[in-house]
N, C-alpha and C positions, 0 to 999 in steps of 0.2 A: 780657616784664616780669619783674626779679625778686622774689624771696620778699619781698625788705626793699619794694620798691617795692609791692607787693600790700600787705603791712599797711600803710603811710603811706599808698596812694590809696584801699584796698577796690577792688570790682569794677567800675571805671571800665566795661569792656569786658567782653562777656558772649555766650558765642557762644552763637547759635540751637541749640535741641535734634537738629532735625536733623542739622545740621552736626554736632556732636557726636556725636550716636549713628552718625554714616558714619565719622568718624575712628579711635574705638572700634571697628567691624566690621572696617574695614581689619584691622587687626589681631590680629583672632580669627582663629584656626585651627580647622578641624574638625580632631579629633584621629584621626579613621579606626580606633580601635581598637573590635570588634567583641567579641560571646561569644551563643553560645546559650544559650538558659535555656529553664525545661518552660515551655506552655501557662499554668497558674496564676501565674507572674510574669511575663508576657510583657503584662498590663494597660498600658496608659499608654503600653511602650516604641516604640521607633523600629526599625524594619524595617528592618535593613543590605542585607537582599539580594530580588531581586525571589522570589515565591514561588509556585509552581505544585504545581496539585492533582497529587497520587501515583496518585490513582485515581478513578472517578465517582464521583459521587452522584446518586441512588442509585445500585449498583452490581448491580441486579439491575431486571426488568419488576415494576412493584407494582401492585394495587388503591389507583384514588384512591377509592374509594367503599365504601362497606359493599355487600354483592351477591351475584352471581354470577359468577364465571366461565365463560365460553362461547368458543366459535369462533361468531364474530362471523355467518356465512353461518347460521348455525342461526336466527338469531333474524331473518330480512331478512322482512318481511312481516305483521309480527306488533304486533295492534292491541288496544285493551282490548275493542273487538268480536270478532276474531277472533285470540284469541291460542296463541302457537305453545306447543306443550307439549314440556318437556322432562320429566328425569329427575334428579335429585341423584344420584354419584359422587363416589367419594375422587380419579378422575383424571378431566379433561375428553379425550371424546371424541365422535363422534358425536352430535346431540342430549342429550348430557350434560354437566351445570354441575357443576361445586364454589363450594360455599361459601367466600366470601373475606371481609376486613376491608379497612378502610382502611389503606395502609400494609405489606400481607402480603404476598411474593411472587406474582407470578400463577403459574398451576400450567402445567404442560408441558404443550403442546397448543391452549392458551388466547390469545382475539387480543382480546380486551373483555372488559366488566364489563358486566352491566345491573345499574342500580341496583336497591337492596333493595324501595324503594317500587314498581316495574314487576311482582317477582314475587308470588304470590298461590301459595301450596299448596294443592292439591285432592288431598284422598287420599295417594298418592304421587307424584302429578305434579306439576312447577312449570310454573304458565302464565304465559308471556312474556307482557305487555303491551305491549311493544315496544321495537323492534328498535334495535340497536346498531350500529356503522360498525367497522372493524377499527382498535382503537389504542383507543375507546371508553372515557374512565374509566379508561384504563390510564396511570402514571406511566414514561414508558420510562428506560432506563439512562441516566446523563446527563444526567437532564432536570432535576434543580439546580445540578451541576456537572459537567466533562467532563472526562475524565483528561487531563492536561497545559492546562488552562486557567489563563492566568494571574491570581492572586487579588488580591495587591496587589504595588506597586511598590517599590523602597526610598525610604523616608523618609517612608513610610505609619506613621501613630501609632496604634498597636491601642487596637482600642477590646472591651468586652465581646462585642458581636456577632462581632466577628471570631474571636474566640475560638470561639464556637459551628462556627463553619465551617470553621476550619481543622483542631479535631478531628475534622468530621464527613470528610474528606479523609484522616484516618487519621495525621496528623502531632501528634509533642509532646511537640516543640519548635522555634522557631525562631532567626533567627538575629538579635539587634538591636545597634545602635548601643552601648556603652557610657553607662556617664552620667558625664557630663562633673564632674571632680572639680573643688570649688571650697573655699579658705578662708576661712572670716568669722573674721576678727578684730579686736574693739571693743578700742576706743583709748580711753582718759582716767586720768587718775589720781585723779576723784572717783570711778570707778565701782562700785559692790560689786554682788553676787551677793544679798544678804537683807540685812534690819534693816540700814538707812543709819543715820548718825550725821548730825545736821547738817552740812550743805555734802557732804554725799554722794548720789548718788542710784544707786538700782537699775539693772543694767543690761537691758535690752529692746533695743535696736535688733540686736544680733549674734544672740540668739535669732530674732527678727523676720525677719531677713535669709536665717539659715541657714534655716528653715523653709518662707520661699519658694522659698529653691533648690530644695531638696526637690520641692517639688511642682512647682516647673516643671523636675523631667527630672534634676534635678544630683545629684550626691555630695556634701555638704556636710560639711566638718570645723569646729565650732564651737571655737574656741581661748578660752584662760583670756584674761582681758582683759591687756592691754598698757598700763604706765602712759607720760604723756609724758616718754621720755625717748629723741634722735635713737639711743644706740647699742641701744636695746632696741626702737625701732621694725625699725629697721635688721635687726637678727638674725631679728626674727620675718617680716619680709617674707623673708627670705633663707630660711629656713629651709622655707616653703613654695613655693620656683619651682617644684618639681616639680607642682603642680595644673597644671590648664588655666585655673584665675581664681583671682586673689585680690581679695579684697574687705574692707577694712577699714570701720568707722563711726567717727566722731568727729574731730576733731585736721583737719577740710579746710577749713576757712575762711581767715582772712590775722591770726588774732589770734597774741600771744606762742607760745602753746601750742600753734597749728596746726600741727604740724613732717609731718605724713605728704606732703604734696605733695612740701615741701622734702627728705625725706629720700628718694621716690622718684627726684626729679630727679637729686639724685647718683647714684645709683646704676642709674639709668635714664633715661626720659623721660618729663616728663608731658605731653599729650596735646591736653589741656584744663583750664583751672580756672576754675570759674564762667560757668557756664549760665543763658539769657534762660528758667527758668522758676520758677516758683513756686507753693509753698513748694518750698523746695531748694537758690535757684540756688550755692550754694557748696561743688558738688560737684568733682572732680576724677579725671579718667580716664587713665590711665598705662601704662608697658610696661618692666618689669625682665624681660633675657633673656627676652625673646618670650613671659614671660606678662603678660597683662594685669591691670592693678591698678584695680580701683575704689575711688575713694574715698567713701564718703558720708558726708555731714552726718551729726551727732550730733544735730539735732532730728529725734526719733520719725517727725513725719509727714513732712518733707524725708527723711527716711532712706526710708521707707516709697514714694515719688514717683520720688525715683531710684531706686531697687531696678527698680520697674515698667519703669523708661524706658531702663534700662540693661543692669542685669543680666539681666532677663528675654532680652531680645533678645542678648545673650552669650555664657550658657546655651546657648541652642538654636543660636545659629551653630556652638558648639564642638563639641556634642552632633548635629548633623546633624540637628537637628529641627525640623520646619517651625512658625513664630513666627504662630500665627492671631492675627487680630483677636479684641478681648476682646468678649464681646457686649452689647450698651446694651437699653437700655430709652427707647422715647422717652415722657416727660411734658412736662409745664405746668409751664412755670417759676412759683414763688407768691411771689418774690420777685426784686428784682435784684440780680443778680451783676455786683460795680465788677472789671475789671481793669485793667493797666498796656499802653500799645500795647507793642507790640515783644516781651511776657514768653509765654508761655503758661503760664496759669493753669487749676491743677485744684482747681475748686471744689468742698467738701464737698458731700454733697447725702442727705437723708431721702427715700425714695419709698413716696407712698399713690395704691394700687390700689385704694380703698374708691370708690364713689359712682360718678358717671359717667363721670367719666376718671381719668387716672394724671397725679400732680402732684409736683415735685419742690421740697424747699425748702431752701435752702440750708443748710446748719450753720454753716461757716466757711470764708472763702479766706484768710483771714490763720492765724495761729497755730500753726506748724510744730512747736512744744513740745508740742501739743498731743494726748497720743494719744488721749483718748479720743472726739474729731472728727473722727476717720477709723476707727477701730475701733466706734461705733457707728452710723457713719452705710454707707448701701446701695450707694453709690459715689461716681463725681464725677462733673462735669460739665465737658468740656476745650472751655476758652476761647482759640481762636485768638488770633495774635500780632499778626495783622490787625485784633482788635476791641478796643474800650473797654467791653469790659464786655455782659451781655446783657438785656434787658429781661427786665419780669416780663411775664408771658401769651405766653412764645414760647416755641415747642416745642424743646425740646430732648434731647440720648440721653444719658444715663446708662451710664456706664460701669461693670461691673460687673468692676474691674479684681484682685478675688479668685477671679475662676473659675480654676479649677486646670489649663488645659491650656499 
């Protein structure tokens, strides 16, 4: 269908999300470029190569116990009835302990610990209360990690603990993924930056956008806004093919002013326009010279919807990094949520953990203008394209679709 037949029907036809979002992957590329960075910024990133420990851990016999050191044979026999005596030394020998910590090397000569609690000083003798096995209490070389053990695989997302382990392996720095570079650039010619004039409004969805990139993995370049006009959309799309995404807000619908579909389609191809969900479905997905172009809706929360549904999964394909599920929350629904069959609707949603269970209540499924119905509500609640809507008093999971991985 073309541009002119889109404005005179609107979105007769509206492909499923899915569908969409596999059209879109089709055409991501992982970009394969790689760099090492120290330990301290290696949080969050992607792991290009698989990574083996350099050396154990420990890399020495330790005390697991506060104690003694002994040769394990000295102590065979020995009861709080009749306990074996030895002798404290700087070095274990013969019926001879040294004193140890938790964590300290064991000392040369040394096959167990007896705990601190077993010994008892009399005078100058230490009596065994008993007896130790050989290894006893003792952490051997290895025993948290093995030299050339493999730690993680590529396209493992470091997390803080990994961190702890791969210093303690003697590395630092590793080697990760890139982060996949993307442009937000917000389209309209009402849009200003502060203090709107009537018939102007502030702009938010290119901040919004580029912010999530951010946190999901990407490089984001935030561009000065773009007004509607084909040859200054044109340049600025051109101007960025070098990212691995571009991403505009506003101008995707079928109205006069909507020119960004139209002006990728010359100069590219669009993809998709107009998507079975909602708030949003007037997004559009494209591809100039092999990078991919998002278009999203200039309403806040439609922009906000497809960002999630879109970009996020784009991001990480480009970036080699593994796309988790967002984690929910299941409650009680406290009211009912109407949807459309065939759309998939993400209904606003409050959640109270107070009293005896967790209860979710809706804000709003209509009102795509609307930011502050998704910026102060806890998530949404995603309504199958199979359902008419969900009843109140049934369980449902909450999406908690701003966790940052």
């Amino acid at each position: 269908m073309s541009q002119d037949d889109l404005q005179r029907s609107g979105f007769k036809e509206r492909t499923r999300i899915d569908e969409a979002r596999e059209r879109l992957l089709e055409r991501v590329a992982s970009h394969d470029r790689t760099e090492r960075v120290p330990l301290a910024s290696a949080d969050g990133r992607t792991l290009a190569t698989r990574v083996t420990a350099p050396k154990p851990v420990p890399g020495y016999d330790r005390a697991a116990m506060d104690g003694y050191a002994v040769r394990a044979e000295d102590t065979f026999g020995a009861s709080d009835r009749s306990p074996n005596l030895l002798r404290e030394g700087e070095d274990v020998g013969p019926e001879t302990a040294v004193r140890v910590h938790t964590g300290s090397e064991l000392p040369e000569g040394a096959d167990a610990v007896v705990m601190i609690e077993q010994v008892e000083r009399v005078g100058e003798e230490l009596e065994v209360g008993d007896g130790v096995a050989e290894g006893e209490n003792v952490g051997p070389v290895g025993e948290d990690v093995a030299e050339g053990q493999t730690l993680y695989e590529p396209g493992h997302r470091v997390r803080p603990s990994d961190l702890g382990l791969l210093k303690s392996v003697g590395l630092t720095e590793v080697e990760v993924s890139e982060r996949p570079t993307v442009a937000v650039i917000p389209t309209g010619e009402e849009l200003v930056q502060s203090d709107p004039e009537p018939g102007e409004v502030i702009e938010t969805n290119g901040l919004t956008a580029s912010r999530l990139a951010d946190r999901w993995g990407g490089r984001p370049t935030y561009r000065d806004v773009v007004t509607d006009d084909r040859e200054a959309l044109r340049a600025a799309i051109q101007r960025d093919l070098t990212k691995d995404l571009i991403v505009t807000t506003g101008g995707s619908s079928v109205g006069e002013r909507d020119l960004i579909p139209e002006v990728v389609d010359e100069i590219g191809e669009v993809l998709v326009h107009g998507v079975a969900l909602k708030p949003g479905h007037p997004v559009a997905l494209g591809v100039v010279e092999e990078t991919p172009v998002l278009m999203l809706p200039g309403y806040p929360v439609a922009c906000i919807v497809n960002a999630v549904q879109f970009l996020r999964p784009a991001l990480k394909r480009a970036g080699g990094m593994p796309c988790e599920d967002h984690p929910t929350t299941e409650a009680t629904l406290e009211r009912k949520i109407r949807s459309e069959p065939g759309v998939r609707t993400f209904a606003r949603v409050k959640v109270d953990r107070g009293g005896n269970e967790t209860t979710a209540l809706p804000t709003r499924v209509s009102g795509s203008g609307v930011l502050s119905s998704v910026a102060l509500a806890d998530g949404w609640v995603v309504v199958s394209e199979d359902r008419e809507g969900i009843a109140e008093g049934e369980t449902v999971a909450v999406e908690d679709w701003e966790w940052s991985a």
